[in-house]
C-alpha positions in Angstrom: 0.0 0.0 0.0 1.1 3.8 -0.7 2.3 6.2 2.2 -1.4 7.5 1.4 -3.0 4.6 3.1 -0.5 4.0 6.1 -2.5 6.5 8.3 -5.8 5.4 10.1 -9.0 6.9 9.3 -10.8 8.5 12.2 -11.6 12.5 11.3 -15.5 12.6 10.9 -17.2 15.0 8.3 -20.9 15.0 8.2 -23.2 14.0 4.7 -27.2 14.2 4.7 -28.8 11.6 3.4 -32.3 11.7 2.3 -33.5 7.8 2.8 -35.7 7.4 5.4 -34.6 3.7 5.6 -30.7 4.4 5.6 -29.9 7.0 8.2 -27.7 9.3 7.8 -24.0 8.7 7.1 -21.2 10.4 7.6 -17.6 10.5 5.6 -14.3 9.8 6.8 -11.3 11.6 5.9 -8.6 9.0 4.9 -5.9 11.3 5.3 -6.9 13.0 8.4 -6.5 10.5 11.8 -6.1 9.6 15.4 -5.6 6.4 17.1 -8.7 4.4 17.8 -8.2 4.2 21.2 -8.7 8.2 21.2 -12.0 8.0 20.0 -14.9 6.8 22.8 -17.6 4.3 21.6 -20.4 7.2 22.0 -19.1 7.5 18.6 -19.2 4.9 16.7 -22.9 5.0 15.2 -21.2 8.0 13.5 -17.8 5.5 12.6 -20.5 3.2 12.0 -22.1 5.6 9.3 -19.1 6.5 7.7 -17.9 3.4 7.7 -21.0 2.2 5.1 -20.2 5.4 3.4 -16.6 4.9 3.0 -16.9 1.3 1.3 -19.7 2.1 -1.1 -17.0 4.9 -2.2 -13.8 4.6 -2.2 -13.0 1.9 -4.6 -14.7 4.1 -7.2 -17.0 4.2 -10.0 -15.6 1.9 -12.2 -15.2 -0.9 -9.4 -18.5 -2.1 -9.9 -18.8 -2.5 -13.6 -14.9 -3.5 -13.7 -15.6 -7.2 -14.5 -18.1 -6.2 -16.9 -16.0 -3.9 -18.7 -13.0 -7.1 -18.1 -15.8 -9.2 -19.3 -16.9 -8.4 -22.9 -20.0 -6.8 -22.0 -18.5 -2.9 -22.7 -16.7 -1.8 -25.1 -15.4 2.4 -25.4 -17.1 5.2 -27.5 -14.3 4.4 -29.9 -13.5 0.4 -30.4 -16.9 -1.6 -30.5 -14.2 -4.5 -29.9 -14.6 -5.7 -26.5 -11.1 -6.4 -26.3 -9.7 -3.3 -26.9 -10.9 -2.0 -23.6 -9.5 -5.1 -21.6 -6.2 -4.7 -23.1 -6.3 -0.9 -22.1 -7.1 -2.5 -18.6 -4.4 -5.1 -18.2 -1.7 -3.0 -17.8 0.2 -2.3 -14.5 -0.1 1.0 -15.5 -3.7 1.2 -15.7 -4.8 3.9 -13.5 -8.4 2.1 -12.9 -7.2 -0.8 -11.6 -4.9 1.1 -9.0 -7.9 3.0 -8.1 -9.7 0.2 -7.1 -6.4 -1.4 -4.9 -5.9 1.8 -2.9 -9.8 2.0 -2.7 -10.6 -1.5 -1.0 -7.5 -0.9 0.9 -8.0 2.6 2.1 -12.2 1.1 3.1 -10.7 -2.0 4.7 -8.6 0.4 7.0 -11.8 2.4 8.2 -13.5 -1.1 8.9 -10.6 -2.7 11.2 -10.8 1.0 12.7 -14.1 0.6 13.5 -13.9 -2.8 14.2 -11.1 -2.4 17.0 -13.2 0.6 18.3 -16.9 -1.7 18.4 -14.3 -4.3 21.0 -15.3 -1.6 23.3 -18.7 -1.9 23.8 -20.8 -3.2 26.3 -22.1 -6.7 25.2 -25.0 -6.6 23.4 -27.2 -5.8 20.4 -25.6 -2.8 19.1 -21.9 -4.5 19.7 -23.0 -7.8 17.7 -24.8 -5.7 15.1 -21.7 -3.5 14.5 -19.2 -6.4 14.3 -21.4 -8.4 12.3 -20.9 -5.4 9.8 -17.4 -5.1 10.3 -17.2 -9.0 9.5 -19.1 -8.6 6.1 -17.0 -5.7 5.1 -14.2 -7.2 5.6 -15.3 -10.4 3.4 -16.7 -7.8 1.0 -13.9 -5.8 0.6 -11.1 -8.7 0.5 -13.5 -10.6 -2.2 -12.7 -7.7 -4.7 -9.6 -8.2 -4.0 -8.9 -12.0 -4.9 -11.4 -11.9 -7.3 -9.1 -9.5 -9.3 -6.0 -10.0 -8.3 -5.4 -13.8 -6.6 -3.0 -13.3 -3.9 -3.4 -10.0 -2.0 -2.5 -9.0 1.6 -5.0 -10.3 4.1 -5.7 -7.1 6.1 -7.2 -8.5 9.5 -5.7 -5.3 11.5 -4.2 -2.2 10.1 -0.7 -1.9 9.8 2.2 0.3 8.5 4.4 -2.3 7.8 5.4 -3.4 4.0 3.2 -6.0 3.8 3.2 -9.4 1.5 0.9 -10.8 -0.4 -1.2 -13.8 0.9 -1.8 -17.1 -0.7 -5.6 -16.8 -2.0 -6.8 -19.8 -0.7 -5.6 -18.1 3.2 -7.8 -15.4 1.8 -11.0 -16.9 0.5 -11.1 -19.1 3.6 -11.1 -15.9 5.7 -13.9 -14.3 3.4 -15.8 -17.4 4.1 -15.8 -17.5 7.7 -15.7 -13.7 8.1 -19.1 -14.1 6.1 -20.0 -16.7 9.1 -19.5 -14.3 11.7 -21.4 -11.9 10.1 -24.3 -13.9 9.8 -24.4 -15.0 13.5 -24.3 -11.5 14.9 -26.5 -9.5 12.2 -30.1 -9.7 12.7 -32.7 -9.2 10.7 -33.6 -6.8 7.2 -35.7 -4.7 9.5 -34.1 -1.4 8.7 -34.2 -2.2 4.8 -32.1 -3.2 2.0 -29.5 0.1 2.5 -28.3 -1.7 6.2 -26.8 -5.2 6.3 -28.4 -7.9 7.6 -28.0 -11.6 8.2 -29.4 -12.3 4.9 -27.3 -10.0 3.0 -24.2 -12.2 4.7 -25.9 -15.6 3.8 -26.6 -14.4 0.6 -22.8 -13.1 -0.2 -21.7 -16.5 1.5 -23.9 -18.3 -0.9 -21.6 -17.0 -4.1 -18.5 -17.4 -2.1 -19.4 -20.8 -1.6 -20.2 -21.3 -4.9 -16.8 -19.6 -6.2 -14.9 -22.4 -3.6 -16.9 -25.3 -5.1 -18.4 -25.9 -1.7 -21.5 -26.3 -3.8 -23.5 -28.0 -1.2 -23.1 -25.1 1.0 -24.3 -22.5 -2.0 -27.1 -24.3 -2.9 -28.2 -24.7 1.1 -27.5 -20.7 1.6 -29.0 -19.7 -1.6 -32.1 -22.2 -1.6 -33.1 -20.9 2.3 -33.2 -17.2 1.1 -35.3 -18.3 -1.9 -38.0 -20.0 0.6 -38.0 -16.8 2.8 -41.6 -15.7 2.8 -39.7 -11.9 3.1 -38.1 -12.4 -0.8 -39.8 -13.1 -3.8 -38.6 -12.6 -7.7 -39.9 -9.4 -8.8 -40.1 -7.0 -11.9 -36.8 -5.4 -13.2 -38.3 -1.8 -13.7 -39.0 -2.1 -9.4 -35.6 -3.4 -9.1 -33.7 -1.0 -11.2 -36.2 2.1 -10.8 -36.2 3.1 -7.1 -39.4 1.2 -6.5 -40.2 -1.2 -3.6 -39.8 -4.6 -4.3 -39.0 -8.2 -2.8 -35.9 -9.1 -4.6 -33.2 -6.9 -3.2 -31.2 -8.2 -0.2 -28.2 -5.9 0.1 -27.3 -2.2 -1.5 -25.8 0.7 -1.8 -27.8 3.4 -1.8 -25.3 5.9 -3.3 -27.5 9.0 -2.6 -27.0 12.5 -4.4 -28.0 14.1 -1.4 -25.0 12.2 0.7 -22.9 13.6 -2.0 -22.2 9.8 -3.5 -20.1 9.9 -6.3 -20.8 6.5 -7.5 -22.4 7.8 -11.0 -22.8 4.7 -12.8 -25.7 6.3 -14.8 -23.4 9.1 -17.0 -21.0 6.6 -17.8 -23.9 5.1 -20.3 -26.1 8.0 -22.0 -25.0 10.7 -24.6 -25.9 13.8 -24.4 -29.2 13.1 -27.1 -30.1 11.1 -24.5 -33.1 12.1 -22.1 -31.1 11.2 -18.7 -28.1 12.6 -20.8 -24.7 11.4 -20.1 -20.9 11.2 -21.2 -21.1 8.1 -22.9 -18.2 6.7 -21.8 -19.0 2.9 -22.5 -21.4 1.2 -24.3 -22.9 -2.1 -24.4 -20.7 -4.5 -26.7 -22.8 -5.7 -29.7 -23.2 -9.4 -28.5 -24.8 -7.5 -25.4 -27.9 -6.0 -28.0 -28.5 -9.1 -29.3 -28.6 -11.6 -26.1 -32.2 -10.6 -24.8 -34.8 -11.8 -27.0 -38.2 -9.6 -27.8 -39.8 -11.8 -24.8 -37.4 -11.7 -22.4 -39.1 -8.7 -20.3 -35.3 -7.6 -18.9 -34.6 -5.9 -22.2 -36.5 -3.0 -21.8 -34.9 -2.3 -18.8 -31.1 -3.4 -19.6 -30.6 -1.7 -22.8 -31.9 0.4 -25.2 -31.2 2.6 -28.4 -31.8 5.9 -29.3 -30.8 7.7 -32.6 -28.3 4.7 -33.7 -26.5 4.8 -30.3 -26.7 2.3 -27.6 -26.8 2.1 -23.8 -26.8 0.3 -20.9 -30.3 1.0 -19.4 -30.3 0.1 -15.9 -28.6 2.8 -14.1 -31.4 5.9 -15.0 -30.3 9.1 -13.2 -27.9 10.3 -15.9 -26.0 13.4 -15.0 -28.8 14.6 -12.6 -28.1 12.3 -9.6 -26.8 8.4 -8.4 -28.7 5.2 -8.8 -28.5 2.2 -6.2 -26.0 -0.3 -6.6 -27.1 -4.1 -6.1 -25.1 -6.0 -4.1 -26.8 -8.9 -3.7 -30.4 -9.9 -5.1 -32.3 -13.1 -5.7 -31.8 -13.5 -9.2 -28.6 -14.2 -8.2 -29.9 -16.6 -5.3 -31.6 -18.8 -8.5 -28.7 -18.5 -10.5 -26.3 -19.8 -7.5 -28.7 -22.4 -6.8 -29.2 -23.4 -10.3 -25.2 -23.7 -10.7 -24.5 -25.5 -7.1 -27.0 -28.2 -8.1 -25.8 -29.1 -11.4 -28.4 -30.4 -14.2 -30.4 -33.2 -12.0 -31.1 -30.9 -9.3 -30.9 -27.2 -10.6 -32.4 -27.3 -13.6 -36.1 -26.6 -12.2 -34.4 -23.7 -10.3 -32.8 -21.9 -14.0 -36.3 -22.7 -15.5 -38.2 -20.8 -12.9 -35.9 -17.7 -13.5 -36.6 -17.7 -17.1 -39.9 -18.5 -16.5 -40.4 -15.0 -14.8 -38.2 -13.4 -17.0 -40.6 -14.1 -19.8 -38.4 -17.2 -21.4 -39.0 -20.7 -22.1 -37.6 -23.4 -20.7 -34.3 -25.0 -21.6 -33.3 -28.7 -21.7 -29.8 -29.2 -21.9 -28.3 -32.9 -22.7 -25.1 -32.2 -20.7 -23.2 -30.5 -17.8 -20.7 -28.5 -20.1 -24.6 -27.3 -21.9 -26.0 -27.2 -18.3 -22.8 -24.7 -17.4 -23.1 -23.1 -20.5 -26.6 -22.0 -20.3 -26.5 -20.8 -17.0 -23.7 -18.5 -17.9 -25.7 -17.0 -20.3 -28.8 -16.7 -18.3 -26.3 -15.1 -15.5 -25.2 -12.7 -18.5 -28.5 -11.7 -19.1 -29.4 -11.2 -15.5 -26.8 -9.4 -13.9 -25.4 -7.5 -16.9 -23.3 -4.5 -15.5 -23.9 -5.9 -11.7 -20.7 -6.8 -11.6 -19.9 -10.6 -12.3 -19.4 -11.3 -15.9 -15.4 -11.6 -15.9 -15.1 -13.4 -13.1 -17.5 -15.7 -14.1 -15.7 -16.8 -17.0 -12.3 -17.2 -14.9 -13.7 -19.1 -11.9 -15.4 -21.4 -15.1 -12.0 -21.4 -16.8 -14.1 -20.1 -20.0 -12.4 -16.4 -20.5 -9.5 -17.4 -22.3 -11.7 -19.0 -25.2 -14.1 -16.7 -24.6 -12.5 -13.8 -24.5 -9.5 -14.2 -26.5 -7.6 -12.9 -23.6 -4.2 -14.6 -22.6 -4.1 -16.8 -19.6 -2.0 -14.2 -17.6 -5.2 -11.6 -18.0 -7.1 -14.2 -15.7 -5.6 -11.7 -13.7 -5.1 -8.0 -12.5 -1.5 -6.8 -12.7 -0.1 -5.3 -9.4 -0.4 -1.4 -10.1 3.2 -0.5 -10.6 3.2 2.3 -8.2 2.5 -0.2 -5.3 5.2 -2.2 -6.1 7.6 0.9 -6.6 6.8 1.8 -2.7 6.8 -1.7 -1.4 9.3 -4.1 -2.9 7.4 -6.8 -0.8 4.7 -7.0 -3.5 5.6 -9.2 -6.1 4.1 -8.9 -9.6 1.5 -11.3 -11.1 3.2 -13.3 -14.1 2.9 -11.8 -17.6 2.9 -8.0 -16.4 
């Protein structure tokens, strides 16, 4: 990590929010800080607060469309080859890509912060509640991590020392039972889908599970949040529109009025366009011709207006923020689907498509079973952030892609290595 991130996090400045469900958050200056210790536990709901606001944001925009842009979905306003951008990516240079290390890192620090702060507390409900969030952010944060870049340094504490990187498998097993804790001490979705909640770490253990081939364990996680009389499938114009609906289980809610700078929306209109936009990516051509006329996601997910093309599910354009989806039960069906394999998961796909307007599928084989529910989790989650990694964890992006093996991976941004010589590079950068 830079010098940048070597300081902890602890200077409060206040941001309004507007949701009546979230509470208000507040930001936290990374470069400003004090000891934890200095800092009495009257204060954490406001660490607490920041603390949200500090992981929805620092990693960036482009953090949660990275592995669609990585995954063939995107291309730039001026290469419709969706390789051209992932090239531009792949570089140890690429200033996006360093953005988003020093931005999981710089977020993981305020959580340990608050984390070694919420020790304090008298036991009880507002203790467990606040460490069961520390425990998902944690998971959260260091699942970015090895999901882009394999072996990373497993942050359990903050430290200013030149740290190594850690063998993934270290890492994914402390993602996994971080996810654990989390779910024992959060109770829960009473304060809606902006606050975490036991479900929203049972549902983010459910893909982890699935990513470790524990797929009895996915399949278990993901199937009891599909039976939970609280969740339903629902309509993608309440899901992606602000409306109420029973499908989400964890966001962010990236609010103008908190000042959120997680602007998804103007990365995907013009300017012609009624939300109106920069246009900075647009949906690859395979990505226009993947939803059928029935498929009732289309509408929603992309659209065309005056021979240009756009990603339609992020609506606010230049005059505000739209929600990001962490997890949602699409993804629940999907997981499910997967974990089972053809004999038992099969139903579960069909359902999906079902709702989503489709007919069933009846695939002879695994590899066909696999391959069709990479499609349908194309479809669903297109620019929710799981396209590239999708094809890696499937061992599919090569062929795919027509990446090279070493772009399975993230480089190590150069200018980490340059301060600590401890970080070695990922082969092929």
């Amino acid at each position: 990590m830079t010098g940048k991130m070597k300081k902890t996090l602890i200077l409060l400045i206040p941001a309004i929010l507007g949701c009546a469900g979230c509470g208000s958050f507040l930001d936290l200056d990374p470069h400003s800080g004090v000891s934890p210790g200095s800092v009495d536990t009257k204060d954490i709901e406001s660490l607490r607060s920041g603390m949200y606001f500090n992981v929805q944001e620092n990693p960036g925009t482009l953090s949660y469309i990275m592995f669609d842009m990585m995954g063939g979905n995107l291309t730039t306003k001026s290469s419709t080859n969706p390789l051209d951008l992932i090239n531009s990516l792949t570089t140890a240079l690429s200033s996006e890509v360093a953005d988003q290390w020093q931005g999981y890192y710089k977020a993981m620090m305020q959580v340990n912060n608050v984390y070694s702060i919420a020790q304090g507390l008298e036991e009880g409900e507002q203790k467990n509640r606040i460490l069961g969030e520390c425990h998902y952010f944690r998971a959260y944060l260091h699942l970015c991590l090895v999901t882009r870049f394999g072996d990373v340094p497993l942050m359990k504490e903050n430290t200013d020392a030149k740290v190594y990187r850690t063998p993934q498998a270290e890492v994914w097993k402390f993602i996994y039972d971080e996810l654990g804790y989390a779910a024992d001490l959060l109770g829960s979705p009473e304060d809606g889908c902006y606050y975490l909640s036991s479900d929203a770490a049972k549902a983010l253990r459910a893909r982890v599970a699935l990513y470790m081939g524990e797929n009895e364990e996915a399949a278990r996680l993901a199937e009891s949040l599909i039976n939970d009389a609280r969740y339903g499938l629902d309509s993608y114009d309440k899901i992606f529109r602000g409306a109420q609906n029973t499908e989400i289980i964890f966001a962010f809610a990236c609010l103008t009025s908190d000042q959120s700078k997680i602007t998804l929306s103007s990365l995907f209109y013009s300017y012609n366009h009624p939300n109106s936009g920069s246009y900075v990516y647009a949906p690859a051509p395979e990505v226009m011709t993947m939803y059928s006329d029935d498929d009732n996601r289309k509408e929603i997910s992309v659209t065309t207006l005056d021979n240009l093309e756009f990603i339609n599910k992020y609506p606010s354009g230049q005059t505000g923020t739209d929600p990001v989806i962490i997890s949602r039960l699409g993804e629940m069906y999907l997981i499910s689907a997967e974990a089972q394999g053809l004999e038992g998961g099969i139903d579960r796909l069909n359902e999906l498509r079902e709702y989503r307007g489709l007919d069933p599928v009846y695939p002879a084989t695994e590899a066909l079973y696999l391959d069709a529910i990479l499609e349908e989790r194309r479809r669903e989650l297109l620019c929710e952030g799981h396209r590239w990694y999708d094809l890696v964890r499937t061992g599919k992006a090569e062929e795919t892609l027509g990446i090279y093996k070493y772009q399975t991976l993230l480089p190590i941004p150069a200018e980490e290595r340059m301060v600590n010589e401890n970080l070695t590079q990922n082969p092929g950068y």
